[in-house]
C-alpha positions, 0 to 999 in steps of 0.5 A: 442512507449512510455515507462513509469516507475511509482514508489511508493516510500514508507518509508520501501517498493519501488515498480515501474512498466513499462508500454509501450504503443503504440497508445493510447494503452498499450502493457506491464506491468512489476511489481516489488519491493524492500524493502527499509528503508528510515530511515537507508540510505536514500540516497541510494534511487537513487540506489534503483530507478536504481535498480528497473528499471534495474530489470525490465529490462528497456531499454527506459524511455520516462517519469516518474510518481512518488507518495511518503508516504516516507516522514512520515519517522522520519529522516526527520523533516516535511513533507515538507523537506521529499518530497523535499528530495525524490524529489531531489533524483528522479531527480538524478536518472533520471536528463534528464527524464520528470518527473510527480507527483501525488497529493492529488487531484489524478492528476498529477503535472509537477516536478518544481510544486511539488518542490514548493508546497511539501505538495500537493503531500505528501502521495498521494498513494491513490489518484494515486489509487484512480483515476485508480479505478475511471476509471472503477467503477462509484460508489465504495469504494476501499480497498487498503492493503499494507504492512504498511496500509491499504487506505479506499477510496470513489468514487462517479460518477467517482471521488474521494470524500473523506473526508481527503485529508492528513493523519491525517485528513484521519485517523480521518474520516477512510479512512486510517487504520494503519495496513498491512500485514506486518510491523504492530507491534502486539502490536498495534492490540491487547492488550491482547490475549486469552489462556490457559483458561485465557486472557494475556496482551501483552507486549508493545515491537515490539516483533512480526509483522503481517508478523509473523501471516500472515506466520504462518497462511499461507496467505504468504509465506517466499519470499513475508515476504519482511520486516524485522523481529523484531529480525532479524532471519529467515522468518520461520514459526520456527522464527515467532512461536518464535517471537509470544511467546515472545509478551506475554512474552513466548517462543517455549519451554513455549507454543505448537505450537497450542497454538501460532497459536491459539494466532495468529488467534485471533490476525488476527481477531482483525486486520480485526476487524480494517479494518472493523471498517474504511471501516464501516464508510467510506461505511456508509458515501457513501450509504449517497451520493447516492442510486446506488449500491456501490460495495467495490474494493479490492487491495494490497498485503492483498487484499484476506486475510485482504481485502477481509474478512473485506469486507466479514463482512461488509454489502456491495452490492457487492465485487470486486477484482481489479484483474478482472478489470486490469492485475493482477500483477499491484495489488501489486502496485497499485499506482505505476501502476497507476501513470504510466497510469497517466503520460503516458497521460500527455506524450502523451495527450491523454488517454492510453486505459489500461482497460482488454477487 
């Protein structure tokens, strides 16, 4: 029996997964997540992987795979002084554990060579996700929405062939898209809305977030709104009409209820707009590579609300939800499942047999 925590420690969600396996075969998987701001106290990351673990009611840890995007954070100065951070408190947490990193390549890395080339394995989530989705599609476009961003990636006989390996260069190609279901200021999905017979340009504060539209339109529910709110007040849908108004500089008592859930529909559909966009190139790109047909694999905490209605207007051959293919659960934390997967096969050296029959 092997046992094998995966985490995928962000800069404002951690989310870790156990997955046990038993000759070449995975037997359980537990998920689960916390939200964690890096930039507040980052040090108390240690807690938080023990924590986790602890939640997950973990007994045994044979061996660790790790993916971090918490380097991006500004309480660190570079990249690199980020991931050997985060790395360092890894290690304090689990001092006698082998440990396994995922790089951009989507494979994984052994801790001392991850120490020595930091930037291979900085903001390498999508390749970890990539690389499991590569398992069981041959030619796919994957759809990752998470709470912060949303990962655009292309699978090409099955291997990973995106244009960007870092973020910059994956932002400018459309492989990655800055928006989420929840943390994304509505500030920067749109700029002016629609009402009262006229348009009102929003004001350039982080006065609401896509968890408040998301809530209100009944895509989550108070418990999965697991970021903060911009004014710290409840996660009601009474806090998030509140928190709407103020984007064009109103309130409850200014504007009906229907007119800010009517605000909050036309700003839903600007930011599956931007998912389009990027998932629009990435797929004109694929359909150059090869005439198989390419279905687009969806994921994440968004995967039904965000992913899926941008796949929807997209002119694709075929939808995939991930959740079909792998336990379910395992889609809210898709790298981090898959990094497990991942260092499970270097623990054992061999290929854990994951896939749902």
């Amino acid at each position: 029996m092997v046992d094998v925590l995966g985490y995928d420690i962000g800069g404002a969600n951690t989310k870790a997964v156990f997955i046990s396996t038993q000759k070449g075969k995975l037997r359980e998987v537990r998920v689960t997540a916390k939200y964690f701001p890096i930039w507040k106290e980052p040090e108390k990351l240690v807690n938080t992987l023990l924590e986790l673990k602890k939640k997950l009611d973990v007994k045994k840890v044979d061996c660790l795979g790790v993916t971090m995007t918490a380097e991006l954070s500004d309480i660190y100065s570079t990249k690199r002084e980020g991931v050997r951070q985060v790395l360092t408190y890894v290690k304090q947490a689990f001092p006698r554990i082998p440990i396994f990193v995922s790089n951009t390549e989507g494979n994984m890395e052994p801790f001392t060579m991850a120490e020595k080339e930091p930037l291979n394995v900085a903001a390498a989530n999508w390749a970890a996700t990539g690389w499991l989705v590569a398992q069981l599609v041959k030619d796919c476009a994957v759809v990752d929405v998470g709470s912060t961003s949303t990962s655009i990636i292309p699978i090409r006989s099955n291997q990973i062939v995106a244009k960007g390996k870092t973020d910059l260069d994956k932002l400018i190609c459309g492989e990655l898209v800055y928006t989420g279901s929840l943390r994304t200021n509505v500030a920067t999905i749109v700029h002016s809305v629609p009402t009262r017979n006229g348009v009102a340009n929003v004001a350039s504060e982080i006065f609401a977030s896509s968890g408040d539209i998301h809530l209100i339109l009944g895509h989550i529910t108070s418990d999965q709104y697991t970021s903060e709110t911009a004014d710290g007040r409840e996660k009601t849908l009474t806090g998030a009409l509140a928190r709407l108004a103020r984007v064009v500089c109103a309130d409850t008592e200014m504007l009906t209820q229907q007119e800010i859930i009517d605000i909050a529909r036309y700003i839903y559909d600007q930011q599956i707009m931007q998912v389009v966009e990027g998932l629009t190139r990435v797929y004109s790109y694929m359909k150059t590579l090869t005439s198989n047909k390419i279905p687009v694999v969806i994921t994440g905490l968004g995967k039904d609300f965000i992913a899926r209605k941008a796949t929807e207007k997209v002119c694709v051959d075929e939808l995939v939800d991930l959740g079909t293919l792998i336990q379910r659960n395992a889609t809210l934390a898709t790298p981090a499942f898959a990094v497990a997967l991942m260092a499970a096969n270097k623990f054992n050296g061999e290929i854990v047999n994951w896939k749902l029959q």
